[in-house]
C-alpha positions in Angstrom: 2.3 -13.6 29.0 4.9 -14.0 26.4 3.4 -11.1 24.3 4.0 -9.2 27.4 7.8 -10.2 28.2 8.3 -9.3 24.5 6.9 -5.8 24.5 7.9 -4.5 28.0 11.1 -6.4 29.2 13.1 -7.7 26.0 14.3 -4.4 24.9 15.6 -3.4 27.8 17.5 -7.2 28.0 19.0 -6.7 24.6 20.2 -3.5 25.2 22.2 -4.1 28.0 23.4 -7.5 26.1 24.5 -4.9 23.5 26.2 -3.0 25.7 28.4 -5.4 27.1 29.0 -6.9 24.3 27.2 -10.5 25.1 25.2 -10.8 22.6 25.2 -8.7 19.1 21.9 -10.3 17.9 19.4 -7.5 16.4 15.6 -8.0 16.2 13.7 -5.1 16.0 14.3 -2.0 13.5 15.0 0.4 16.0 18.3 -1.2 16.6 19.4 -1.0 13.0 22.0 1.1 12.3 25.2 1.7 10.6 28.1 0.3 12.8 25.6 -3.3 12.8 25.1 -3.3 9.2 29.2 -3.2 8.6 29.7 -6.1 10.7 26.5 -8.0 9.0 27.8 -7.0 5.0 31.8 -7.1 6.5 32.2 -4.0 4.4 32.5 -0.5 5.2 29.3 1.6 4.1 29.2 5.3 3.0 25.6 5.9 3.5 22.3 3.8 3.7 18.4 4.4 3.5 15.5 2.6 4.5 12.2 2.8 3.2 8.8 0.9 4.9 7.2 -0.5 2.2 3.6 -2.5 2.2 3.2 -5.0 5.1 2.3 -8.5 5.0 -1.5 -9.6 4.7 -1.7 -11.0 8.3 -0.5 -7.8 9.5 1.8 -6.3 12.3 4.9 -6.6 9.5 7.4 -4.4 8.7 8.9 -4.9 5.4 11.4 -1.9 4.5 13.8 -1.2 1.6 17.1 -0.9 2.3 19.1 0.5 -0.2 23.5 1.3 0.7 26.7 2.5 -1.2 29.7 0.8 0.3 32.9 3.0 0.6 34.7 1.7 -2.6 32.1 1.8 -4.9 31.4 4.3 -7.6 29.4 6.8 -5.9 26.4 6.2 -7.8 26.4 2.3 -7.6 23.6 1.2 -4.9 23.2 -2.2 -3.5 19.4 -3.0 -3.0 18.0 -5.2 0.2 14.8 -5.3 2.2 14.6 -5.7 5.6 11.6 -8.2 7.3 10.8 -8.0 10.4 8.1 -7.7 13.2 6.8 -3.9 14.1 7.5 -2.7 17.3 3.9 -2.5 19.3 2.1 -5.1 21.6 -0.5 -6.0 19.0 1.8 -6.7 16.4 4.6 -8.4 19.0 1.0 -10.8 19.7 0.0 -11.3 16.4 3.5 -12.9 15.6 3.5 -14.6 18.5 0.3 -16.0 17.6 1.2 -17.2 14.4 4.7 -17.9 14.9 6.0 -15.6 12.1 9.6 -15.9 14.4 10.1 -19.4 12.4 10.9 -17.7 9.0 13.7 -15.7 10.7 15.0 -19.5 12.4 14.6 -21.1 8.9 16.5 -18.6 7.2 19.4 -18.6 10.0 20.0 -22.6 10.0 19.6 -22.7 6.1 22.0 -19.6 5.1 25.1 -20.3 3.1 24.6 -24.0 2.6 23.8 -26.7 0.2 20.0 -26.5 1.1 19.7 -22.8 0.8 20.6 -23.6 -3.2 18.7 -27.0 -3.4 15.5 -25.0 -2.4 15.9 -21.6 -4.5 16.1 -19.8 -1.4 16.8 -16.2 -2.1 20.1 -15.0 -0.8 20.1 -14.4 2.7 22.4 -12.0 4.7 21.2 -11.9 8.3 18.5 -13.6 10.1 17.3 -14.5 13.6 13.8 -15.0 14.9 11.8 -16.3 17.9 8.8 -18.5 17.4 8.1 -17.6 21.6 8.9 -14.5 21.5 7.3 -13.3 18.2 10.5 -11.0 17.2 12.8 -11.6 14.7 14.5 -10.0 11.6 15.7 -10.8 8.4 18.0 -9.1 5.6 18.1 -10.8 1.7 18.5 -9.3 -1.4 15.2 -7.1 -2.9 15.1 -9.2 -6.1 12.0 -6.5 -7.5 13.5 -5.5 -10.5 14.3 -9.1 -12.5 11.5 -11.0 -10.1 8.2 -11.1 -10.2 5.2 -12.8 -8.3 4.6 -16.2 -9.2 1.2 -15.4 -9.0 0.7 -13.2 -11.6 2.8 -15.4 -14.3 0.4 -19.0 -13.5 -3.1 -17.6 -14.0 -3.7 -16.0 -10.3 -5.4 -12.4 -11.6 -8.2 -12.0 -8.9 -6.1 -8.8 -7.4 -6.5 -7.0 -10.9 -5.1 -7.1 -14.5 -1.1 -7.7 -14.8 0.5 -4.0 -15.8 3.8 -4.5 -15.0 4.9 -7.5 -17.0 4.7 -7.5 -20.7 2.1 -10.1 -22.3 4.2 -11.3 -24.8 6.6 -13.0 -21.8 3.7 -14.0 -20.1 1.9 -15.7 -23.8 5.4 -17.0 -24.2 5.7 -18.6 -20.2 6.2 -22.5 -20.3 3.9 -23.0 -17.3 4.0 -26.7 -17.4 7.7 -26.7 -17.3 7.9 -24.3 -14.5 5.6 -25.7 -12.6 7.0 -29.0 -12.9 10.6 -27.4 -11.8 8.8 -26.0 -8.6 7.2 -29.1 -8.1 10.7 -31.1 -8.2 12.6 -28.5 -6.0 9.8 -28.7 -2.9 10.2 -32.4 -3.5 14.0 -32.1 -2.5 12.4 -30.5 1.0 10.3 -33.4 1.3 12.6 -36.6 0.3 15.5 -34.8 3.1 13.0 -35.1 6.0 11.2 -37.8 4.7 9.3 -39.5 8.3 12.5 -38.0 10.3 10.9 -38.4 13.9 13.9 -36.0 14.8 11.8 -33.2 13.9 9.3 -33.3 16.6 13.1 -32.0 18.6 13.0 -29.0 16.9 10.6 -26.9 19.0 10.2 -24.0 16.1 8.5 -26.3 13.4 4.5 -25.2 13.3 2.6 -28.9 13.9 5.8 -30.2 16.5 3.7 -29.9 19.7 -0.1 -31.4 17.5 2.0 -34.1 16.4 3.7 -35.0 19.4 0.5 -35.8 21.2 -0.7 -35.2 24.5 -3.5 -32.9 26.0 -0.8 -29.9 24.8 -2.0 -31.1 21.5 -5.8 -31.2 22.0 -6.5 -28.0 23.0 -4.6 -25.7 20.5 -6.5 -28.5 17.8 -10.0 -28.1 19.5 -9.8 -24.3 20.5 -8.8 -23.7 16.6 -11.5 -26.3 15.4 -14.3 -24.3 17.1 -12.9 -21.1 15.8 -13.4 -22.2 12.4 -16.9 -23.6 12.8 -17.8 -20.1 14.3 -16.4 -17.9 11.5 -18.3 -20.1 9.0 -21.6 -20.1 10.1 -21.5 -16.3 11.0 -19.5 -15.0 8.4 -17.9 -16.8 5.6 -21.1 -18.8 4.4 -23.2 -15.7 4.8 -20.5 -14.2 1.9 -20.6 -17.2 -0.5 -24.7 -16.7 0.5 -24.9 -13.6 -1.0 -22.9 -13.8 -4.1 -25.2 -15.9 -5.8 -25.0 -18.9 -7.7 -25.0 -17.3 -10.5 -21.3 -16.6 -10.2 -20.1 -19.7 -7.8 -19.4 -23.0 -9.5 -20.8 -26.4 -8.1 -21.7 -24.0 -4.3 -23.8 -26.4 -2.6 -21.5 -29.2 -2.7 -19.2 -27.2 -1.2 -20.9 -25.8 1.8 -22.3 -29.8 2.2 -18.8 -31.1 2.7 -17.6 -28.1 4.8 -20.6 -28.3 6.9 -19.8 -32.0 7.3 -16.7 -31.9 8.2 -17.2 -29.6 10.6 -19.3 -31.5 12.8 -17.7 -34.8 12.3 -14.1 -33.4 12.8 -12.6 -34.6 16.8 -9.0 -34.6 18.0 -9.2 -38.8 17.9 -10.2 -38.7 14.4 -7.1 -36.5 13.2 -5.0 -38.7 15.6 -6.0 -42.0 13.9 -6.0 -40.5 10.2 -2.3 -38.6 10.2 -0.8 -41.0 13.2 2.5 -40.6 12.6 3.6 -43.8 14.4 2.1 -45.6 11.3 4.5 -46.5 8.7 1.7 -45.6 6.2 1.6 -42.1 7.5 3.5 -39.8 5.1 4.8 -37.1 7.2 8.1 -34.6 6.8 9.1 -30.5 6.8 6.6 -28.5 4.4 7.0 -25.0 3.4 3.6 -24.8 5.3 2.2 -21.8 2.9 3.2 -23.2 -0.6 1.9 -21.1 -3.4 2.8 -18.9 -6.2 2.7 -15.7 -4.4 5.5 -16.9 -2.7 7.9 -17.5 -5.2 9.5 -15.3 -7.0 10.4 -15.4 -10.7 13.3 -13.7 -12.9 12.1 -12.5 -16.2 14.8 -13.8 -17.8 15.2 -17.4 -17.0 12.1 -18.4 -15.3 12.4 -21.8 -15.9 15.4 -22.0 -13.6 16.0 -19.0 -11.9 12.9 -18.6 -9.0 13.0 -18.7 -5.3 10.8 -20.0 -3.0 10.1 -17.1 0.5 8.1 -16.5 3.2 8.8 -19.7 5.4 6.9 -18.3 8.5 4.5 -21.4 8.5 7.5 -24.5 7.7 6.4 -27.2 9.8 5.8 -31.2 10.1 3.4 -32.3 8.0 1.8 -34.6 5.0 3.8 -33.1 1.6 1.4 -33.9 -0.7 -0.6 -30.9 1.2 1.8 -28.5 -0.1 1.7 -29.5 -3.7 -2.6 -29.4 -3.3 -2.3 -25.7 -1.7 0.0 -24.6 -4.9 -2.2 -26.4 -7.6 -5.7 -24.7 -6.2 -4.5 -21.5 -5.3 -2.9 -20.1 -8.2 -3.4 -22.6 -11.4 -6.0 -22.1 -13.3 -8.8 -24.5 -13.6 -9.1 -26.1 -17.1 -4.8 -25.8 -17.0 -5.1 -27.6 -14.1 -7.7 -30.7 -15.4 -5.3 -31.5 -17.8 -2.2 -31.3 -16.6 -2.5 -32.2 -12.8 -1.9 -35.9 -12.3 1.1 -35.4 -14.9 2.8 -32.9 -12.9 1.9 -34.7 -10.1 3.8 -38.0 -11.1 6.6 -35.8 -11.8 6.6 -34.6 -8.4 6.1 -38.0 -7.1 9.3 -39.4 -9.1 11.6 -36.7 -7.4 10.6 -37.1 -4.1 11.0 -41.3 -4.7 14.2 -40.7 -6.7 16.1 -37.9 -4.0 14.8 -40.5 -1.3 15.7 -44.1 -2.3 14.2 -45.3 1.6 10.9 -44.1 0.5 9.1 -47.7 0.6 7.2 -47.3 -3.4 5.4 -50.7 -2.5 3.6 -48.4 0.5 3.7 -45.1 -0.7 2.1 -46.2 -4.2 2.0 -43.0 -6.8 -2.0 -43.9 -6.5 -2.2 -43.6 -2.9 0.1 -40.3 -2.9 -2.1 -38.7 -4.9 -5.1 -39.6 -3.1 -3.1 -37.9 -0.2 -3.0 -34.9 -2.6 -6.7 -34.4 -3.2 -7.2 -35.0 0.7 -4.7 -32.4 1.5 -6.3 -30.1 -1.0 -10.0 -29.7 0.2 -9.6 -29.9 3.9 -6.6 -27.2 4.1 -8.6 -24.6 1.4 -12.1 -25.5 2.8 -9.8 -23.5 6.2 -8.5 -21.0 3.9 -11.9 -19.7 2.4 -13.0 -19.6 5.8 -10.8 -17.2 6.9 -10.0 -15.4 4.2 -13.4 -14.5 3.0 -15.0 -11.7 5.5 -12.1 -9.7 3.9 -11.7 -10.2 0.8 -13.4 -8.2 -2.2 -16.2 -10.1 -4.2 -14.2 -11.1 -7.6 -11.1 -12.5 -5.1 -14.2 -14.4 -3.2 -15.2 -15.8 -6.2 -12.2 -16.8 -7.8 -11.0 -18.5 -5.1 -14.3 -20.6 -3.7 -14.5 -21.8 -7.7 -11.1 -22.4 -7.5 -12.2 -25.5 -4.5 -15.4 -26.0 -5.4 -13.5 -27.2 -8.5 -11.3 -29.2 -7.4 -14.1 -30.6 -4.6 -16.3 -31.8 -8.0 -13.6 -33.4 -9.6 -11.5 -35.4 -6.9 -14.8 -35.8 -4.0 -15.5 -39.4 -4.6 -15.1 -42.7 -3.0 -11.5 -43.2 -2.6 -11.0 -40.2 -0.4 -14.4 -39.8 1.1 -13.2 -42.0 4.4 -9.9 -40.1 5.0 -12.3 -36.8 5.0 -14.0 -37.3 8.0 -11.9 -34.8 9.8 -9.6 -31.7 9.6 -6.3 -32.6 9.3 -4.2 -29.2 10.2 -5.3 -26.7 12.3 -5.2 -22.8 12.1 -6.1 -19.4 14.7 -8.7 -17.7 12.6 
């Protein structure tokens, strides 16, 4: 019903808001234009252009350059932006809806121009405003393309095809331990700030609030998404790992075992008793929600320091240590990551201790944390190769099961096996 108010009624709404000057907040694309941008830059502008550029992989995005020469500025000096925002048609409006992509736009907004928008490397925001019930919102920060580049391509992450556009000797050059262990200690700022802050479940834009709060409001988002998932396994995703062959998949069977597992031992009590957040044991706070290198962005010229973490469409309430896991497998590669994980973990675990002095080190032990980790790891990607592989070419399939499968051989083994008798996190596939 919502995707319906959103389509058919809203426009009208915020045009006439417009019009009487109630309400100046813009949206949708269609309402960009010239007079709006003054009042967002505070400067006089000459002339702008937009151009769409490629959309989001969920789809129903609009991501457009926006490029403008203000009036006082050499006539050949132009200031670069891009525009994010939702397109303008039902199926998109429902898809963000769906997935709450309106949170990013809320993030941004209540995190612009202050301390936290530094102590997270957030890229520098200008406008933004967003609805998580309504699916719509927009966003305007600088287009950092030219000096940034995906962090995906710099730690190891080639399954989308060779790196052209960077030159290998900065890439042989890269410290990737030391970067990694910067991005590792700025997420941990996130973490240590909301640290088991029970005032999140008030903020009703957070992705998790309504699972965590309990309730039947929380069972059957949790259930309906559960049987989802067992659905697009068994008819699609383990018919793909199926037909690649083991020739080309590392250590297969014991990952179809535990997903297959976990599947049918998964219920709504179980997740309730392992990640009750009433327990003082129960590490819970605000996560990026969709932490990996592809969302962060990396200047050429000081990577070490200068990166910023985007794409905040999933922040939410949930265990930390997840978000750290979801970095590590997707993007680092696998031998890098044997020998320098639990040492970049511990330096992880010493920032979030060290921002948050409440954080109780006698219950939150560096061992149990990292246990946590592993957890967090294989039940959040055993979801993520579900969905992502009916469309995804072979060589990304591969890279990415070996990339679990991996990590499932090395960290599977008594310590954990109890805490993964269930899914923890839940997603619409």
């Amino acid at each position: 019903m919502n995707s319906i108010i959103s389509f058919y009624l809203l426009p009208y709404w915020r045009s006439f808001k417009r019009l009487v000057h109630f309400d100046d907040d813009v949206k949708v694309l269609s309402e960009v234009d010239q007079g709006w941008l003054e009042s967002v830059f505070n400067r006089k502008i000459r002339k702008y252009e937009l151009e769409s550029m490629a959309g989001g992989i969920i789809g129903g995005q609009n991501i457009v350059k926006l490029d403008i020469q203000f009036q006082g500025d050499s006539n050949d000096k132009w200031n670069h932006y891009i525009i994010k925002t939702c397109k303008e048609n039902y199926d998109a409006i429902k898809t963000a809806i769906g997935f709450g992509m309106g949170r990013e736009g809320i993030f941004y907004s209540l995190n612009k121009g202050t301390n936290k928008s530094v102590q997270y490397h957030l890229p520098q925001i200008y406008y933004a405003t967003g609805s998580a019930y309504y699916g719509n919102y927009l966003i305007i920060m600088d287009n950092l393309s030219g000096d940034f580049v995906s962090g995906s391509k710099l730690l190891g992450n080639q399954c989308w095809g060779p790196v052209n556009d960077i030159p290998s000797s900065f890439i042989d050059s890269l410290d990737r331990y030391h970067l990694i262990k910067n991005i590792y200690e700025t997420i941990a700022k996130l973490h240590a700030n909301h640290w088991r802050d029970f005032k999140l479940l008030d903020i009703p834009y957070l992705k998790n609030r309504d699972i965590l709060s309990g309730g039947q409001n929380a069972r059957v988002p949790w259930e309906a998404s559960l049987r989802s998932l067992d659905t697009l396994w068994k008819s699609q995703a383990k018919k793909v790992f199926l037909s690649i062959g083991d020739d080309k998949l590392e250590h297969s069977d014991q990952l179809i075992q535990l997903m297959e597992k976990m599947l049918s031992e998964s219920t709504f009590e179980s997740f309730q008793s392992k990640f009750n957040i009433q327990n003082i044991e129960t590490g819970f706070t605000m996560t990026h929600g969709d932490f990996h290198a592809a969302n962060l962005l990396i200047s050429t010229k000081n990577p070490l320091s200068n990166f910023h973490l985007i794409d905040w469409s999933e922040v939410g309430i949930f265990c930390p240590f997840t978000d750290i896991a979801q970095f590590c497998i997707s993007n680092i590669p696998i031998d890098f990551r044997r020998e320098h994980e639990e040492s970049l973990f511990k330096c992880y675990y010493e920032a979030l201790v060290s921002n948050n002095t409440k954080i109780d080190r006698d219950i939150f032990t560096l061992q149990k944390c990292y246990n946590r980790y592993k957890v967090g790891g294989i039940e959040r990607w055993l979801q993520f190769i579900t969905m992502m592989a009916p469309a995804l070419p072979e060589n990304a399939n591969i890279f990415f099961h070996n990339q679990v499968s991996t990590f499932i051989h090395d960290h599977y083994n008594d310590s954990i096996k109890s805490d993964l008798s269930t899914f923890y996190t839940s997603y619409r596939v």
